[in-house]
ROKETI-533104 format. One line per 4 residues: their letters; for each residue x, y, z of C-alpha. Coordinates in pm, 1 decimal, m for minus. Layout:
REM residues N
A) X,Y,Z  ...
REM end
This chain:
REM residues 281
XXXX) m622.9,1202.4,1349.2  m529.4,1395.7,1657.4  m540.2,1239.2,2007.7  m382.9,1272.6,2337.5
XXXX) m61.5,1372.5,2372.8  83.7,1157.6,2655.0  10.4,834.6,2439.4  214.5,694.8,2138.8
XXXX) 177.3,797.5,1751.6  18.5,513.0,1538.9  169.0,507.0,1203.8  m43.4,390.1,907.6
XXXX) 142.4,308.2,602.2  m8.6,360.9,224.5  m149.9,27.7,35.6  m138.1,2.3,m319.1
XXXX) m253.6,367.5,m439.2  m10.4,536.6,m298.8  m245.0,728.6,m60.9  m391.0,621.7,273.9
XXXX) m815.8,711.2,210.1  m866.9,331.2,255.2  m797.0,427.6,659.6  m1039.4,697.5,689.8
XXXX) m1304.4,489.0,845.8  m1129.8,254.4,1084.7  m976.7,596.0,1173.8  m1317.4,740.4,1279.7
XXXX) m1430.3,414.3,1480.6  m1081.0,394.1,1716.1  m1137.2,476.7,2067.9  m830.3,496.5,2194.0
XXXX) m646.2,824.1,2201.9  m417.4,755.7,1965.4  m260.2,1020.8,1696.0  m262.9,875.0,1387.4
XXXX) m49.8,983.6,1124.6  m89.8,865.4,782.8  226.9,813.9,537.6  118.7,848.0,206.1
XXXX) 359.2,791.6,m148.4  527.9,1098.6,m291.2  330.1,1143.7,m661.8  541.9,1011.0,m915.8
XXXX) 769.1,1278.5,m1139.1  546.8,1222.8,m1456.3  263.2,1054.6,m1544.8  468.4,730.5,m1604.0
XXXX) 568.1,444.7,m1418.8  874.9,386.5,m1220.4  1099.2,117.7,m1031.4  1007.9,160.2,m690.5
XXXX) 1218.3,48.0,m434.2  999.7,m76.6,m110.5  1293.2,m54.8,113.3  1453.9,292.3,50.3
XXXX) 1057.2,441.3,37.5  1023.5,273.4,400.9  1410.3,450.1,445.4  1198.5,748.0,413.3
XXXX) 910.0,680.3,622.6  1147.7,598.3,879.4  1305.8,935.7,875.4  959.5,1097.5,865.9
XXXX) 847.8,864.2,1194.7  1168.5,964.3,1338.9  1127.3,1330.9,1272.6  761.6,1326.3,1388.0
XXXX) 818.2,1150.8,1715.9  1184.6,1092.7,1840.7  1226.8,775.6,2061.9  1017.6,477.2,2009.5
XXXX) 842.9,258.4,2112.6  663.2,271.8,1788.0  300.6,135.9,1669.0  307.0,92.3,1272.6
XXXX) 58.2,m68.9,1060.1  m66.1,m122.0,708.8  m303.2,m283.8,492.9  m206.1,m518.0,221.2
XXXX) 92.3,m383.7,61.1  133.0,m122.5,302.5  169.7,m397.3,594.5  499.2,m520.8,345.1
XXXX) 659.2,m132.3,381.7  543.4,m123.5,744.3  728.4,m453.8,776.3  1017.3,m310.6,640.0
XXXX) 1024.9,m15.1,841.7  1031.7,m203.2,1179.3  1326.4,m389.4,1034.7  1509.8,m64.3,968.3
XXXX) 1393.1,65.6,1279.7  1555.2,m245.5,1441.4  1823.8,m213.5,1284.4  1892.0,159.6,1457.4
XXXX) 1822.7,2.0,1795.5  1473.5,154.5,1799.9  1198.8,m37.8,1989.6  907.4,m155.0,1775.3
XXXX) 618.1,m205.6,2037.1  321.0,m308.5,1799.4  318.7,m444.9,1381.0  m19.4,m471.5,1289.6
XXXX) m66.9,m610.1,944.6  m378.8,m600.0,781.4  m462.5,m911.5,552.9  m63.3,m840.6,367.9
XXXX) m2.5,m1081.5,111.1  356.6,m1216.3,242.9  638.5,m1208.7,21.3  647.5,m1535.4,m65.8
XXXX) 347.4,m1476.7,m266.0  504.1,m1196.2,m387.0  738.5,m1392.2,m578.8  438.1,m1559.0,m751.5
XXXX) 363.2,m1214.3,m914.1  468.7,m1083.9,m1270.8  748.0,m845.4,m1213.1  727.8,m567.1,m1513.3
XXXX) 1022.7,m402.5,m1674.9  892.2,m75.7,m1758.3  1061.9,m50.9,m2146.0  913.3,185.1,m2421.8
XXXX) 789.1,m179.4,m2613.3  621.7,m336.1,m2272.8  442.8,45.2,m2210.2  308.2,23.5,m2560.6
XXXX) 181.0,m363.9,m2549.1  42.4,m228.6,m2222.4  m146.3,21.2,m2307.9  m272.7,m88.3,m2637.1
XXXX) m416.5,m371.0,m2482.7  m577.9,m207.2,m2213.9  m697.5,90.9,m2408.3  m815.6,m151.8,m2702.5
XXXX) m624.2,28.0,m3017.4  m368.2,m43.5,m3190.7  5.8,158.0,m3121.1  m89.5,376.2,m3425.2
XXXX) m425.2,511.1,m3328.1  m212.6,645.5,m2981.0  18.0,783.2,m3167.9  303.2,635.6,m2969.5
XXXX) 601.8,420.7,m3126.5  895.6,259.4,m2989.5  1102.8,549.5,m3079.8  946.4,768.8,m2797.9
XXXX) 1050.4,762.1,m2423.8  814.6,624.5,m2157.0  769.1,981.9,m2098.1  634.6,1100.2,m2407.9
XXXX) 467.8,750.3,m2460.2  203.3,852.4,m2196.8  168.5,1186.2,m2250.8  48.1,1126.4,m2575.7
XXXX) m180.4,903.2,m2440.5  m332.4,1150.7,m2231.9  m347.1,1322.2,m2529.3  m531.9,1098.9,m2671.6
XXXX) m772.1,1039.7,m2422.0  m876.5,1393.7,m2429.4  m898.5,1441.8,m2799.5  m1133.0,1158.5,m2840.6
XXXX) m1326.6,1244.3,m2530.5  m1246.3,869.9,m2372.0  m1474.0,800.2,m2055.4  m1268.5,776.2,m1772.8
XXXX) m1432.4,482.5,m1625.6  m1263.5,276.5,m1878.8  m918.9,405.7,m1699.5  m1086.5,319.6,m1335.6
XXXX) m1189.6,m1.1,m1474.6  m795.2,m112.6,m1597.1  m711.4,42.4,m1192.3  m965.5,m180.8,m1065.8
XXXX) m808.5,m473.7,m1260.2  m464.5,m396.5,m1086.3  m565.6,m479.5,m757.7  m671.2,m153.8,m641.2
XXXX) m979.1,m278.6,m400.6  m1003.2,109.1,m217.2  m934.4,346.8,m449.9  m938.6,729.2,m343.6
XXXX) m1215.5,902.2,m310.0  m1226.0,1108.7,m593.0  m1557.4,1321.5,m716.0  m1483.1,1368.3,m1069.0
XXXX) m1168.4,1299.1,m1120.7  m940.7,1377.3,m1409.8  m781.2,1176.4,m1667.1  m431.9,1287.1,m1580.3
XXXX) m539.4,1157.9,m1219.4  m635.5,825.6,m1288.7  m371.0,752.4,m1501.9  m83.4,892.9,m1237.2
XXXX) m257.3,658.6,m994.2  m285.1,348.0,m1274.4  71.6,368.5,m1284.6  144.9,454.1,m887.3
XXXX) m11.8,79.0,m866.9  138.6,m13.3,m1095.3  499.5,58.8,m966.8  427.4,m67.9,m661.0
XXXX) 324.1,m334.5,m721.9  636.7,m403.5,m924.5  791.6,m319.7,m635.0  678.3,m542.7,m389.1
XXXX) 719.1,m818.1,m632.0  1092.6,m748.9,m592.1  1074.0,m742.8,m240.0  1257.1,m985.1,41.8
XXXX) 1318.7,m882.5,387.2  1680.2,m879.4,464.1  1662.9,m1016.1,794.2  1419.5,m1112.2,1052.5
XXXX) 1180.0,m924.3,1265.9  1220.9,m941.1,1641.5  958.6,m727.6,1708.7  568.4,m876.3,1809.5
XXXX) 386.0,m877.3,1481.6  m24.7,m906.3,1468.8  m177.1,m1025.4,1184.7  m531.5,m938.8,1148.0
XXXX) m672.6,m1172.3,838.0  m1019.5,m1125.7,649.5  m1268.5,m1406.6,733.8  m1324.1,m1412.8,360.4
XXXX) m892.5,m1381.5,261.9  m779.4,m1530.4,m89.1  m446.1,m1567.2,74.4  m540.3,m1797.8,412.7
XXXX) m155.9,m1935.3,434.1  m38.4,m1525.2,424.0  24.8,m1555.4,821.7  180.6,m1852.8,811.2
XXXX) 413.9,m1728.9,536.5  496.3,m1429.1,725.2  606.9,m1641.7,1040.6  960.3,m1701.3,841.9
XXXX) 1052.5,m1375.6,865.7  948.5,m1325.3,1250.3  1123.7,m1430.8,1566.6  840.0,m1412.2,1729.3
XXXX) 551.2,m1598.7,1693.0  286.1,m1392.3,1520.1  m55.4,m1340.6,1646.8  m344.8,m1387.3,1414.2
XXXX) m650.0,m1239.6,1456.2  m927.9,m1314.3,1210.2  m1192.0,m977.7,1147.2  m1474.6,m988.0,918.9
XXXX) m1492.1,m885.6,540.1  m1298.8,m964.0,240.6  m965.8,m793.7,173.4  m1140.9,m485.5,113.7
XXXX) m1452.5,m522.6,260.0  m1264.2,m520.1,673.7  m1136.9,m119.0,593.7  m1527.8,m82.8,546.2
XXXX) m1885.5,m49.5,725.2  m1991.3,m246.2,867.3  m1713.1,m467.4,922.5  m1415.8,m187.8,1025.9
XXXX) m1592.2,m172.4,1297.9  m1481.3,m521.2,1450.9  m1135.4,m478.0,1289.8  m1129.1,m114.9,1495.9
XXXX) m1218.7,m295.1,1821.7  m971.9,m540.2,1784.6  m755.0,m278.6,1691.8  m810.0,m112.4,1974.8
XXXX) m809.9,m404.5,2208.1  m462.6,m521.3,2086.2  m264.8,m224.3,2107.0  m384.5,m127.1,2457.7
XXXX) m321.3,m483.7,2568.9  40.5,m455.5,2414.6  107.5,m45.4,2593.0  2.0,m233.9,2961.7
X) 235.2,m506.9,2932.5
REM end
């Protein structure tokens, strides 16, 4: 979103797709003159998963900021898991001696809970337990064996999905079941789509998982938290990895329910309030 020149770049980091769609209405609702730049995931190499590092990605976004705006201060933000990379990104930000003016997370699961989730290791036998359990058929009716690579594993399962003509809602519905509360905005989209973003959430997920912040934050960090959260202690939990102490503001809506109408618009006031508060002081 483009906005006036003589004030700072807000930086909005991708959540668990891999793409930053869930942002497009809060977007549309801020009133300050902000340009907002949205950092999205580089697609995968093939339509299968991969180990994900959250810290060199944010290594990345960090060059991209950088390259996009020179000398800080910086605004960053990020919903759910993309509040953990924007987290991670003021720390290496820090760490350059770069000023971090304004951390806005946006109802983040901390990574203490993190460590409560399943990390995968993405082997040909786990891909094909995987899939044959959410795709309801047996190894053999995929055509897939151990023998294959991961590679091959899925493109045979694309294969498959074509041949036999599967519905692709059945794909949305195993995305859904990953966590994916705002998934993009696709019109008819393909097979080969949904299963390069099942497995984008996939591997991030993994990733953040396997995620602990190597030191603390100094900079201020705002927590905005869903009336109706499933993870009320998140803020809290967040607080050990902060200097500072963090600011919580609570905003309407479930976890996915505050990016939307009518509640993003109470999350973009707030928004709006906090970051002007924090460019006057």
């Amino acid at each position: 979103r483009a906005g006036d020149k003589n004030y700072p770049n807000l930086f909005l980091f991708h959540e668990v797709s891999g793409q930053v769609d869930a942002y497009t209405q809060l977007c549309g609702r801020l009133e300050s003159p902000l340009t907002v730049y949205g950092l999205a995931a580089s697609p995968l190499p093939d339509l299968s998963p991969a180990d994900l590092s959250l810290p060199r990605m944010a290594a990345e976004y960090v060059e991209t900021i950088v390259r996009q705006q020179g000398a800080g201060p910086y605004l960053l933000a990020g919903h759910s898991l993309g509040g953990t990379i924007a987290f991670e990104a003021a720390l290496q930000l820090e760490s350059r001696g770069r000023e971090v003016a304004f951390l806005g997370l946006l109802d983040s699961p901390s990574p203490l809970a993190a460590v409560k989730e399943k990390q995968i290791e993405f082997t040909t036998a786990n891909e094909i337990e995987f899939l044959s359990s959410f795709l309801r058929r047996p190894a053999a009716a995929l055509d897939v064996t151990e023998h294959m690579s991961i590679g091959q594993i899925w493109n045979a399962v694309l294969d498959y999905l074509q041949r036999e003509d599967i519905d692709p809602a059945v794909i949305r519905r195993a995305i859904e079941g990953h966590g994916a509360y705002v998934l993009p905005d696709y019109q008819n989209p393909t097979r080969n789509e949904l299963l390069s973003l099942l497995n984008m959430i996939r591997s991030l997920r993994n990733g953040r998982a396997n995620y602990r912040p190597a030191s603390k934050l100094d900079a201020p960090l705002t927590y905005f938290q869903a009336a109706d959260t499933t993870a009320p202690r998140a803020a809290e939990e967040w607080g050990q990895f902060c200097i500072p102490t963090i600011t919580v503001i609570q905003v309407p809506g479930n976890h996915a329910s505050m990016l939307k109408s009518p509640h993003v618009q109470t999350l973009a006031t707030l928004f709006d309030r906090t970051i002007t508060s924090i460019l006057r002081s």
